[in-house]
C-alpha positions as CSV (number, residue, x, y, z in Angstrom):
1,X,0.0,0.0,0.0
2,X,1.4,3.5,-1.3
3,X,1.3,5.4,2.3
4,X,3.2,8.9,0.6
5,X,2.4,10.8,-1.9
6,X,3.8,14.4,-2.9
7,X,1.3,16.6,-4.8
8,X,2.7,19.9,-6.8
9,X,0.2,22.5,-6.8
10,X,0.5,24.5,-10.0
11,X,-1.3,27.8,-11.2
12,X,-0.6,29.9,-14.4
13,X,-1.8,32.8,-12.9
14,X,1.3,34.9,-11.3
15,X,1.4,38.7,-10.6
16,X,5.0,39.0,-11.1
17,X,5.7,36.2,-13.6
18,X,2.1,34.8,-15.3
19,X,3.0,31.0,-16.9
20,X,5.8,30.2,-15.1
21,X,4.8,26.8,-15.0
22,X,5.6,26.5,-18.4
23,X,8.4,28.9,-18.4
24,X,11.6,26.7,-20.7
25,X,14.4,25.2,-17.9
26,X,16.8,23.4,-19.4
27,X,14.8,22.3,-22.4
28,X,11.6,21.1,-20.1
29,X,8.7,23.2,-18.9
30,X,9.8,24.5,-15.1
31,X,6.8,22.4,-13.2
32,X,8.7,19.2,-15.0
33,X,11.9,20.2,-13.5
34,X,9.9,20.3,-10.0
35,X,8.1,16.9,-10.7
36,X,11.3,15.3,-11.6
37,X,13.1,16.4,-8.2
38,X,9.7,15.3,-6.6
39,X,10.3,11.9,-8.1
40,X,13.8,11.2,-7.0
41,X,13.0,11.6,-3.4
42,X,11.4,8.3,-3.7
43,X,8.4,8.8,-1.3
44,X,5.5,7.9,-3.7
45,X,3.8,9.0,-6.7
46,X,4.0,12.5,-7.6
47,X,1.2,14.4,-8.5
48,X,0.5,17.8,-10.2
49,X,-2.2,19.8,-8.9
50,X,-3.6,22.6,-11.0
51,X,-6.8,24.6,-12.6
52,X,-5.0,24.9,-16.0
53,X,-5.6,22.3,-19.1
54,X,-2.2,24.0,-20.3
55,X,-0.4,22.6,-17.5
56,X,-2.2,19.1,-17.3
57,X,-0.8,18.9,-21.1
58,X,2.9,19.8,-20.2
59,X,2.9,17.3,-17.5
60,X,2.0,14.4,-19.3
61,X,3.6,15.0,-21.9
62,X,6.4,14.5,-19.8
63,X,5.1,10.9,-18.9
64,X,3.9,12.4,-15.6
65,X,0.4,12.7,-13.8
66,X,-1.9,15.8,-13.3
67,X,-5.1,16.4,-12.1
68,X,-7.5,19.2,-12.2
69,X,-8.7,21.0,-9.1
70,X,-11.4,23.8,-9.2
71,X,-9.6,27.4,-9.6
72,X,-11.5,29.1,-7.0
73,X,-9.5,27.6,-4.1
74,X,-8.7,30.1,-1.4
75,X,-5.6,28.9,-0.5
76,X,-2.9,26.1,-1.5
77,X,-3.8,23.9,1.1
78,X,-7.1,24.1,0.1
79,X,-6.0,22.7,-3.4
80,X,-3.8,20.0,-2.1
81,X,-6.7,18.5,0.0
82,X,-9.0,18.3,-3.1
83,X,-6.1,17.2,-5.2
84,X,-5.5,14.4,-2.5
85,X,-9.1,13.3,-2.4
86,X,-9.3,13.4,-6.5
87,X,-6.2,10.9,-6.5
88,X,-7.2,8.9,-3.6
89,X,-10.4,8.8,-3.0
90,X,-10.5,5.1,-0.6
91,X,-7.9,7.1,1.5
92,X,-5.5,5.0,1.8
93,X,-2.4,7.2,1.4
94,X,-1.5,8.3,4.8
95,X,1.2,11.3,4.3
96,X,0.9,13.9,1.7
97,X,3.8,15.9,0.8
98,X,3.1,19.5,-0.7
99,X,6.1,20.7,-2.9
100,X,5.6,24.2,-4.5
101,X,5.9,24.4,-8.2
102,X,8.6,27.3,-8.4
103,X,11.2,25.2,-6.9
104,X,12.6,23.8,-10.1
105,X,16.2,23.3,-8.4
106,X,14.9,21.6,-5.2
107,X,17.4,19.0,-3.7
108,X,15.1,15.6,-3.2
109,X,16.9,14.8,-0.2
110,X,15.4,18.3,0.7
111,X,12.0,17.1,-0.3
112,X,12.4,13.7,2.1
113,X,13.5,15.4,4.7
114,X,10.1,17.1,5.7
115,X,8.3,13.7,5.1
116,X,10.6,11.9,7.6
117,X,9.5,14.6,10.2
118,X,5.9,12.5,10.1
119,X,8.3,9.1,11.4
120,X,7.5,10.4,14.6
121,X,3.6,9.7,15.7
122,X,2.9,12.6,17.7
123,X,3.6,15.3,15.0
124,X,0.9,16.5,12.6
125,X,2.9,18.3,10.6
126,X,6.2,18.5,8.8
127,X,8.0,21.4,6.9
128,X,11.8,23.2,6.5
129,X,14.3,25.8,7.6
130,X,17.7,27.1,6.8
131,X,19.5,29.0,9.1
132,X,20.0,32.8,8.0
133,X,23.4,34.0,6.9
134,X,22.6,36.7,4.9
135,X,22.2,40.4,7.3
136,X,19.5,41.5,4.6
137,X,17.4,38.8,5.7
138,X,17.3,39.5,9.1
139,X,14.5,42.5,9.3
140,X,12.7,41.3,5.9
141,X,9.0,40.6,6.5
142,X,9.0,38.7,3.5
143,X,11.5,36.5,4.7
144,X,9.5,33.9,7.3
145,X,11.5,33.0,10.2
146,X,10.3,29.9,12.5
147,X,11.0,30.2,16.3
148,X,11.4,26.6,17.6
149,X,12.8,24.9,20.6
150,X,15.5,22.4,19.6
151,X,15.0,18.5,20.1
152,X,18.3,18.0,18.3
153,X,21.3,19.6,15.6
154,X,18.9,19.9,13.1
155,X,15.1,19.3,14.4
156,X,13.3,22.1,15.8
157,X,9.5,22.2,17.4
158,X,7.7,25.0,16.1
159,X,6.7,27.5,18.4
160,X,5.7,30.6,16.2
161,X,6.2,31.8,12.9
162,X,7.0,35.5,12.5
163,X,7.5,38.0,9.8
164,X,9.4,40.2,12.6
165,X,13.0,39.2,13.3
166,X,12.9,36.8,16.1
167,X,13.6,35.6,18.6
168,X,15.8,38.3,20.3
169,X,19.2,37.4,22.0
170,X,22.1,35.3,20.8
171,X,21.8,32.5,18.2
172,X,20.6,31.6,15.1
173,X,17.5,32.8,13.2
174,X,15.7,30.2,11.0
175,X,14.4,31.0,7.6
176,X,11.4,29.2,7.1
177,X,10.7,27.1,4.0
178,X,7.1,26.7,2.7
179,X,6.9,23.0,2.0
180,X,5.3,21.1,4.1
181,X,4.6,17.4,4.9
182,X,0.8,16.3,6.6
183,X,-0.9,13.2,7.9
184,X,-3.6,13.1,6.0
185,X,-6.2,13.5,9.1
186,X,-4.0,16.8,10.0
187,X,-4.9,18.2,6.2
188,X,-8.3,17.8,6.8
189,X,-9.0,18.9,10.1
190,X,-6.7,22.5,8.7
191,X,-8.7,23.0,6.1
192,X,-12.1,22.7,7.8
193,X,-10.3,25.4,10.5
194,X,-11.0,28.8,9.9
195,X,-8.3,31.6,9.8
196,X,-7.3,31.7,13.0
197,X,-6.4,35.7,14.6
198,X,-2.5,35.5,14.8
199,X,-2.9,34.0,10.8
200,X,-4.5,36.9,9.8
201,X,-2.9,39.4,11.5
202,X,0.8,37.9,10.1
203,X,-0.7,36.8,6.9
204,X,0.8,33.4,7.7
205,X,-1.1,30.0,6.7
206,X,0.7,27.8,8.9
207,X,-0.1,29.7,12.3
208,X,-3.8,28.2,12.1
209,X,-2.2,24.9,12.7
210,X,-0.3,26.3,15.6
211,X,-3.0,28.3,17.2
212,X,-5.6,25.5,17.1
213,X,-2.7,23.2,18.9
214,X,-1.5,21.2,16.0
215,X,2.3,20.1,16.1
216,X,4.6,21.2,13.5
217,X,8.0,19.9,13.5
218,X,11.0,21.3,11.1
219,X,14.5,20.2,9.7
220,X,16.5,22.1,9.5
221,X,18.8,22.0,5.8
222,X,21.6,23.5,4.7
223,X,20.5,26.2,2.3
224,X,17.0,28.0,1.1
225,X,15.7,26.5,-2.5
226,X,15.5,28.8,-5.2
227,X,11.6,30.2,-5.8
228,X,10.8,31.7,-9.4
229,X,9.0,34.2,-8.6
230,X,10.5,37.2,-11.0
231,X,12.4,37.1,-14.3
232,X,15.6,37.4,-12.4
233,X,15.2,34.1,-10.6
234,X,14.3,32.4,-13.5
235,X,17.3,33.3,-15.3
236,X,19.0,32.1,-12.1
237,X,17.5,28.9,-12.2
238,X,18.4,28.4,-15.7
239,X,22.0,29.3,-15.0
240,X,21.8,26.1,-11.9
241,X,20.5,23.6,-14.1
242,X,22.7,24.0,-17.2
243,X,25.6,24.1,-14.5
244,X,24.3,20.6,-13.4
């Protein structure tokens, strides 16, 4: 019985780059780059979510598997959940991995490494860090840090998730890294949460989880994956993968 499964959820629509899905890396449309990666971490099938027929074309032409999801979804989770039950509707796969579809560089090991946070029965959830070394990160609120307490060199509990700089005193900050690994029964009981006040008020998805006492652990790896979110990064990503 497949038990993993990591779904890719994939829109055309983007404000600063619209298509990017489909945007050429190395010869292959980016969200094949992404499913690729997704594959070699071994956990399962990989799956791309998405609202776009464009897309669901591009991925099987690539030999891979897509589904369509309604495009009125308020949020990525949201998406994932309906993609999950659309793929597995006996519920019989236990973990579901969600990698973003901008990360067309993504180490698999990377990818594992939040889905082995879900080894251990008593958390719901599992996602990523890297440890900030850049000072321009620092006091970024678009940079996400994750306050933790540490249950070893590189496992944190999450505590909070801030877009101030936190915590204060010595020692490291932790950049937080939006993939994340659920227990199935943890994705549905999230989505059926409403926003919760400290969500809202930080514009951060993942502090419903936290404020409604669900337990998010995080590994911490040794670098943040490159998103594509502008023409800049995409060039950048380009430059990576004909380097590899």
């Amino acid at each position: 019985m497949t038990t993993s499964i990591v779904l890719i959820p994939a829109r055309m629509s983007a404000s600063r780059l619209p298509g990017k899905p489909l945007a050429d890396i190395g010869g292959q449309p980016m969200i094949v780059q992404v499913m690729r990666r997704a594959e070699a971490a071994g956990l399962g099938p990989v799956v791309v979510a998405t609202d776009s027929a464009e897309i669901v074309a591009a991925v099987e032409a690539a030999g891979g598997r897509a589904v369509m999801t309604r495009a009125d979804h308020p949020t990525g989770s949201d998406r994932i959940r309906e993609a999950a039950d659309l793929v597995d509707p006996d519920r019989l796969i236990e973990r579901i991995v969600n990698v973003q579809g901008d990360l067309p560089t993504i180490d698999p090991k990377v990818v594992r490494a939040s889905a082995d946070l879900l080894d251990d029965p008593l958390v719901d959830i599992g996602t990523l860090a890297a440890v900030i070394t850049r000072h321009e990160e620092i006091n970024n609120p678009n940079v996400v840090k994750v306050i933790g307490t540490p249950l070893g060199d590189r496992r944190l509990r999450a505590l909070y998730f801030t877009r101030a700089t936190a915590p204060s005193g010595d020692g490291p900050l932790y950049h937080h890294i939006g993939l994340y690994a659920y227990r199935r029964a943890a994705l549905d009981r999230f989505v059926a949460l409403p926003p919760a006040p400290l969500e809202k008020r930080e514009r951060l998805e993942q502090l419903r989880a936290l404020e409604n006492g669900m337990r998010i652990d995080v590994a911490v790896v040794d670098a943040v994956p490159l998103g594509v979110d502008t023409p800049a990064d995409l060039e950048r990503a380009r430059a990576l993968i004909a380097q590899a």
